[in-house]
C-alpha positions as CSV (number, residue, x, y, z in Angstrom):
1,X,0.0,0.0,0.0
2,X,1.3,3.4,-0.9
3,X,2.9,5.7,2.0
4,X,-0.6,8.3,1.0
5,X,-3.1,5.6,1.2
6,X,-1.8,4.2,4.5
7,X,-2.0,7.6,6.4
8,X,-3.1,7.2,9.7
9,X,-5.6,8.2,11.7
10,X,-3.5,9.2,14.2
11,X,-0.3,11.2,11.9
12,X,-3.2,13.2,10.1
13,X,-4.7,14.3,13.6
14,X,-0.9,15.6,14.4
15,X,-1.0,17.6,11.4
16,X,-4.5,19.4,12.1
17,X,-3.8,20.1,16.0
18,X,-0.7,21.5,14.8
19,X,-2.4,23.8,12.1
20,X,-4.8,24.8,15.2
21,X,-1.9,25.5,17.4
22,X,-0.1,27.7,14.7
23,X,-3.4,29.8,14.5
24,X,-4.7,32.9,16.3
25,X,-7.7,33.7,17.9
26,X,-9.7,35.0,14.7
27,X,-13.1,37.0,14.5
28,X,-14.3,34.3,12.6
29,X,-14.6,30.4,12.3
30,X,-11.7,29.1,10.1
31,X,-12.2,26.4,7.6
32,X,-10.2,23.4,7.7
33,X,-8.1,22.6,4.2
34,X,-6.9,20.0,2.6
35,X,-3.9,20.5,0.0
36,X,-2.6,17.9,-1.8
37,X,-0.1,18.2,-5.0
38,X,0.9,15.7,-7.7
39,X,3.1,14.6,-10.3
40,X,3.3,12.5,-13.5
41,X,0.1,13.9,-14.6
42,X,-0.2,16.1,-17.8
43,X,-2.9,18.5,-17.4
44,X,-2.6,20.0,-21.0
45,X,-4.8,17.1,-21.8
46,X,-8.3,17.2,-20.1
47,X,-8.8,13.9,-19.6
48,X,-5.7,13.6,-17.0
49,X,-7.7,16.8,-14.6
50,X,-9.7,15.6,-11.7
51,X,-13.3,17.0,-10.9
52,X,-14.6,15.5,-8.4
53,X,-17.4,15.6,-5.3
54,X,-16.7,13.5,-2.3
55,X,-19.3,13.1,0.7
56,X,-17.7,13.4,3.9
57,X,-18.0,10.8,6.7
58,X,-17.7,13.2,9.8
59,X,-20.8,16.2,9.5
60,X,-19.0,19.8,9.1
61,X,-20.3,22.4,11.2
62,X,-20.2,24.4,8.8
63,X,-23.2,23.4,5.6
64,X,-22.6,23.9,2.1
65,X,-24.6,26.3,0.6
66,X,-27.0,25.0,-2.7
67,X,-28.5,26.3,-5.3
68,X,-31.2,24.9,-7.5
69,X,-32.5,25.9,-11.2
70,X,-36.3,24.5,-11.1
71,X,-39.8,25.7,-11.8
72,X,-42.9,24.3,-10.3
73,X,-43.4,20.8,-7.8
74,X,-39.4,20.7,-8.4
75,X,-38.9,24.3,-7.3
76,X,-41.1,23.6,-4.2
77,X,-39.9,20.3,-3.2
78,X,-36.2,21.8,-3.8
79,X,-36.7,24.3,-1.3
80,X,-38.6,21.8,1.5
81,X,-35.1,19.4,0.8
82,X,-33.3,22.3,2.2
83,X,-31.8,24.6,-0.9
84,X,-30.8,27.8,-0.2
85,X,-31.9,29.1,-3.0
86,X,-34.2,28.2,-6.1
87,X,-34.1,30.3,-9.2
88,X,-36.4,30.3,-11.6
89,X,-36.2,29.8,-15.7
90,X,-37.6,33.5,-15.6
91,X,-35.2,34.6,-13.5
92,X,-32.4,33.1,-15.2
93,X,-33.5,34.9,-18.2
94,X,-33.4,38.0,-16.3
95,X,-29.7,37.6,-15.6
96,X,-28.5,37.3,-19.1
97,X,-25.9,40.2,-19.6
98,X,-25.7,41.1,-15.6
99,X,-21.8,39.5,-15.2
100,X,-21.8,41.1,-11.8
101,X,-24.6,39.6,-10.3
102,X,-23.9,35.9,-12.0
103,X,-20.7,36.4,-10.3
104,X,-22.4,37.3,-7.0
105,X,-24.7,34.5,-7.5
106,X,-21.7,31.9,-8.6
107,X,-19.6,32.9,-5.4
108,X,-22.2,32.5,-2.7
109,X,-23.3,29.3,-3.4
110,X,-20.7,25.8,-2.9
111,X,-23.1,23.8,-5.8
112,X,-25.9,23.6,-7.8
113,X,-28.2,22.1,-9.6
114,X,-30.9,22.3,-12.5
115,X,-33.7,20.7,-14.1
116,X,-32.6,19.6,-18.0
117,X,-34.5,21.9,-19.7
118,X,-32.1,25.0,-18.2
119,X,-28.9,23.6,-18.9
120,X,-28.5,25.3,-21.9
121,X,-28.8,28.4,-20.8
122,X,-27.1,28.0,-17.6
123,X,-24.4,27.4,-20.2
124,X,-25.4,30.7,-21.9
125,X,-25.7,32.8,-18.7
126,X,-23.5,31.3,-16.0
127,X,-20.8,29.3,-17.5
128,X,-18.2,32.3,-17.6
129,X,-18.3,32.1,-13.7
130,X,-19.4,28.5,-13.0
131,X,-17.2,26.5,-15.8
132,X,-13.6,27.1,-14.5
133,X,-14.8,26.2,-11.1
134,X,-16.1,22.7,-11.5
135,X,-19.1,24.5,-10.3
136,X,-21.7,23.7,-13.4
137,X,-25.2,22.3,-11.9
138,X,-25.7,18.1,-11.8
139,X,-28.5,17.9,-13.6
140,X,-31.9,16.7,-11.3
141,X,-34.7,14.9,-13.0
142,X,-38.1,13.3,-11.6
143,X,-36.1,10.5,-10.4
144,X,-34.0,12.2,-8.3
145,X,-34.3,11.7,-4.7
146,X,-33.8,15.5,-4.2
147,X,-33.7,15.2,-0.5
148,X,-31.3,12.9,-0.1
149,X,-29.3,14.7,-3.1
150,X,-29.0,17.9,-1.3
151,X,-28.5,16.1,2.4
152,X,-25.4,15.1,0.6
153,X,-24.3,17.8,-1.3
154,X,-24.0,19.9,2.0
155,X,-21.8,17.8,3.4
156,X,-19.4,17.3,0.6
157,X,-16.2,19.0,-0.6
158,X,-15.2,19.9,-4.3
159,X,-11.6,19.0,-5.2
160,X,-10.5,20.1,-9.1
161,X,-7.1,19.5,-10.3
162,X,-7.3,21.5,-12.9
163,X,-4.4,23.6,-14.8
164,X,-2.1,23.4,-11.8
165,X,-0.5,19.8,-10.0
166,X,-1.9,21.2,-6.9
167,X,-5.4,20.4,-5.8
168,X,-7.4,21.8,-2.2
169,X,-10.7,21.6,-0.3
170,X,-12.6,22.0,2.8
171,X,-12.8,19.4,5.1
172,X,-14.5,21.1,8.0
173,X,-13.7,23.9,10.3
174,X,-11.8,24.6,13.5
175,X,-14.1,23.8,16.0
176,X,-14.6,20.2,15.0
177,X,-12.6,17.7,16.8
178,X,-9.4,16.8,14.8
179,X,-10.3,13.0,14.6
180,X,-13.6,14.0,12.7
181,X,-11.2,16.2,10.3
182,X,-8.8,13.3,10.0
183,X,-11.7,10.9,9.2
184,X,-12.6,13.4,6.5
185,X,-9.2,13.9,5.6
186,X,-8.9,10.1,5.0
187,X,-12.2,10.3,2.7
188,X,-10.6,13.1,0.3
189,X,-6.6,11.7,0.2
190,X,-8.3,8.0,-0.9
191,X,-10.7,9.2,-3.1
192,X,-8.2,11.8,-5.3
193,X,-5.8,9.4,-4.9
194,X,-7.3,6.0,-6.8
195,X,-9.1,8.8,-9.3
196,X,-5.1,9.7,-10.4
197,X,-3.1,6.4,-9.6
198,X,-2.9,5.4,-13.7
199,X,-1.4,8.3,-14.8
200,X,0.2,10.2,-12.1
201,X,0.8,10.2,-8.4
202,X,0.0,11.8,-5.4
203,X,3.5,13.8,-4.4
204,X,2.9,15.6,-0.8
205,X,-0.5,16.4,1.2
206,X,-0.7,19.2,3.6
207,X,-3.0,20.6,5.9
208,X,-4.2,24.1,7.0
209,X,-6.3,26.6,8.4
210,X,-7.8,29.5,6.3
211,X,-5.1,31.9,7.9
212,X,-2.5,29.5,8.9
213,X,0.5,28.3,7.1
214,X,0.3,24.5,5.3
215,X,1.7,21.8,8.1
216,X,3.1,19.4,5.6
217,X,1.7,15.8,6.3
218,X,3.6,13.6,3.5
């Protein structure tokens, strides 16, 4: 087993009291990050970058915020699963051309999603803000278990390797016990890990606070 995949328990919850100790006292509850940087992997082709969406064993204190693109008994049932926010095909139309609210809108929100029918001009309206993000709506159809969709999504983290060999998420924030970050850690390092092991390698994996410099783990 590679030296990443058999991280303890124990070494990553060293790394994250560490982080806490380096910190100060802050007006404001700092999130918990994973970074971890690679090598081997040649991102000038897009089918060696990583995109991916990982649900978290340990619940963050802190939810994800979610956005949803629906009309009618979805719109309704969206926002009775917990979204933060619904918009609707008319209001999407109405932000066609305003860059500075799409922005607003892209930035406050951690993930989204959308009936089919708005995909297209999602594409048209929010992609400039959403696209190099890895931020683009999963698409939700009658199917969907919406509930349980969003009960996820707000306890997940993003990670997208992208056009750099250096990748980084939220795992949680400060006030969660560090073996609850390190079982989240865990979930994120194996996850990225198997997605890359083909055609590259995980090369070192730190661990910070939003104001604290990296504690190096591996």
């Amino acid at each position: 087993m590679s030296e990443v995949l058999n991280l303890s328990e124990e070494k990553l919850m060293q790394a994250i009291d560490e982080a806490k100790k380096k910190g100060r006292k802050r007006n404001f509850e700092q999130s918990v990050e994973i970074v971890i940087t690679t090598e081997g992997l040649d991102l000038k082709k897009p089918e060696n970058r990583v995109l991916q969406i990982i649900t978290l064993p340990q619940k963050m204190s802190r939810e994800k915020k979610l956005c949803v693109f629906a009309d009618g008994e979805t719109a309704e049932k969206a926002l009775n699963s917990g979204a933060d926010r619904v918009i609707s095909r008319r209001e999407l139309d109405s932000l066609a051309g305003n860059r500075k609210e799409v922005k607003k809108i892209s930035k406050s929100f951690d993930f989204f999603l959308a009936e089919p029918p708005f995909m297209g001009n999602i594409g048209k309206v929010f992609g400039f803000a959403l696209g190099p993000k890895g931020k683009m709506p999963q698409v939700i159809t009658p199917s969907t278990d919406l509930e349980r969709r969003i009960e996820a999504l707000k306890n997940s983290a993003r990670i997208h390797l992208r056009n750099r060999p250096e990748a980084s998420c939220s795992i949680g924030t400060e006030k969660m016990p560090s073996k609850e970050l390190a079982k989240n850690a865990q979930a994120v390092i194996s996850s990225f890990d198997q997605s890359i092991r083909e055609k590259g390698k995980t090369k070192k994996i730190y661990l910070k606070l939003t104001m604290v410099e990296p504690v190096r783990v591996v």
